[in-house]
N, C-alpha and C positions, 0 to 999 in steps of 0.2 A: 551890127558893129560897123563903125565909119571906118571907108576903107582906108582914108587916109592916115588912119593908128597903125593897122594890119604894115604898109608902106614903111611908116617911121620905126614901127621894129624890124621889119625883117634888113631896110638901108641900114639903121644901127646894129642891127645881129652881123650882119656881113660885113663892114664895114672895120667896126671895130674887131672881130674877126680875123679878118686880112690884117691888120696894124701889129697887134698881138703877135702872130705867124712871123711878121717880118721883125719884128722888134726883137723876140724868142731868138732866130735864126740869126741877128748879131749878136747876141750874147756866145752863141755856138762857135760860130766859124767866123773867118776872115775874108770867107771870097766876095763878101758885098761889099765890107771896107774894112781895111787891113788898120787902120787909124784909126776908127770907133770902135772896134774889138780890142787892139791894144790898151785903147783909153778906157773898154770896160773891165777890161782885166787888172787894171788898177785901180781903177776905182772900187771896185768889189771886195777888192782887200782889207779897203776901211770900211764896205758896209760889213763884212762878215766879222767885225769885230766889234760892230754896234748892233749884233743882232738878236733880239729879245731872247733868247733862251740861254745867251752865253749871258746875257746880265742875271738873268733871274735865276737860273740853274746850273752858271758855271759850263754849260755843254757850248764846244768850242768847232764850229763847222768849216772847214777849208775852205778858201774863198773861191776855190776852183770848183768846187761840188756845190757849193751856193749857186754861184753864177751859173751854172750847167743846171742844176733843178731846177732854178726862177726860167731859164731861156725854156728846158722843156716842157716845163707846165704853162708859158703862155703858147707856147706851140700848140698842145693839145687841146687847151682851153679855146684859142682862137679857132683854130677848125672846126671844134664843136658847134663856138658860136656860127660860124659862116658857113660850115655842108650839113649838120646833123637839124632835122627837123621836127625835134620834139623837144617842147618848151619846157620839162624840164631837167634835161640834157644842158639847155640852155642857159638855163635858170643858174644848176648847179657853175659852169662854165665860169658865167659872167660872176656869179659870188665868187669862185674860186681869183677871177684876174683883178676881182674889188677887194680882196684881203692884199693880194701880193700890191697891189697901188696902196693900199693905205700902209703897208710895211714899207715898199719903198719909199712916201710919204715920210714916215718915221725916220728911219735911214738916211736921210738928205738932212733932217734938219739935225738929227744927232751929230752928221758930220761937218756941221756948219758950212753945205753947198750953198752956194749961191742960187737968186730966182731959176736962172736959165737952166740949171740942171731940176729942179723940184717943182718943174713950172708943168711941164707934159704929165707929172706924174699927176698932178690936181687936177688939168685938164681931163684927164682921159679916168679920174677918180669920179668926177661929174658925169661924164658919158657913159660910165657902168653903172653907175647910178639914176640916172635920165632912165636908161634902157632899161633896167627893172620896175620903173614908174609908172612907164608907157606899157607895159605889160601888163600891171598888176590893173591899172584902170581898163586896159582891151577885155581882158579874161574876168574882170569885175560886169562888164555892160553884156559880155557874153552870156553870163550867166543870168544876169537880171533879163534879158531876151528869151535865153530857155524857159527861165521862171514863169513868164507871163504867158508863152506859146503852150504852154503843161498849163495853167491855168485857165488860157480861154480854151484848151480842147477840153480841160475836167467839166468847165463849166457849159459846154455844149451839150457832153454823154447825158449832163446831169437834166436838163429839158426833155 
């Protein structure tokens, strides 16, 4: 396996990771910025009223318990991604913070944001994206190596 794949997931596992944790911890609290917490907490208001289950089933979720679920599940999710080191702990992670981006994804465009607000959400929908790519080709060439190292030893026994 080239080590430079091994490098670009584990900088993207951590990386994005860390972003996650601190993106999460705005949603929570105001000790980082008293002004972007304010302004999530409003803004939240109009996602929780555009949020798939209150269209489709009527089920109506406080914008406050929204915004508190999405901040604790990237918190959890980003940690995983960045100290837990089994890919897939990971795996699960990164799908978990690729659904909440393609919902917030949804969410911005239901609520007619502008690019600047639905712009980090694509971006960082890409790079969860990207990182399960770079994965599934490492743990793909991984396995084509075992393959062949189990085949030239059968075929050693076999002489």
């Amino acid at each position: 396996m080239p080590a430079s794949n091994t490098i670009v997931l584990k900088s993207l596992s951590i990386l994005l990771g860390l972003f996650f944790v601190f993106v999460g911890t705005l949603k929570l609290t105001p000790h980082i910025s008293k002004d972007l917490y304010k302004d999530l907490r409003t803004e939240y208001v109009k996602y929780a009223k555009v949020f798939p289950l209150t269209a489709l089933f009527g089920i109506k979720i406080p914008s406050k318990w929204y915004r508190r679920s999405v901040g604790v599940l990237e918190i959890v999710c980003g940690l995983a991604m960045a100290l837990i080191p089994y890919h897939k702990v990971k795996n699960a992670a990164n799908i978990t913070l690729l659904v909440l981006m393609l919902l917030g994804i949804y969410q911005h465009w239901m609520v007619s944001d502008p690019f600047e607000r639905s712009g980090p959400a694509l971006v960082f929908t890409f790079m969860l994206g990207g990182r399960l790519v770079v994965w599934y080709q490492t743990s793909r060439k991984e396995a084509e190596q075992i393959a062949m190292a189990q085949a030239q030893t059968n075929g050693v026994k076999q002489d």
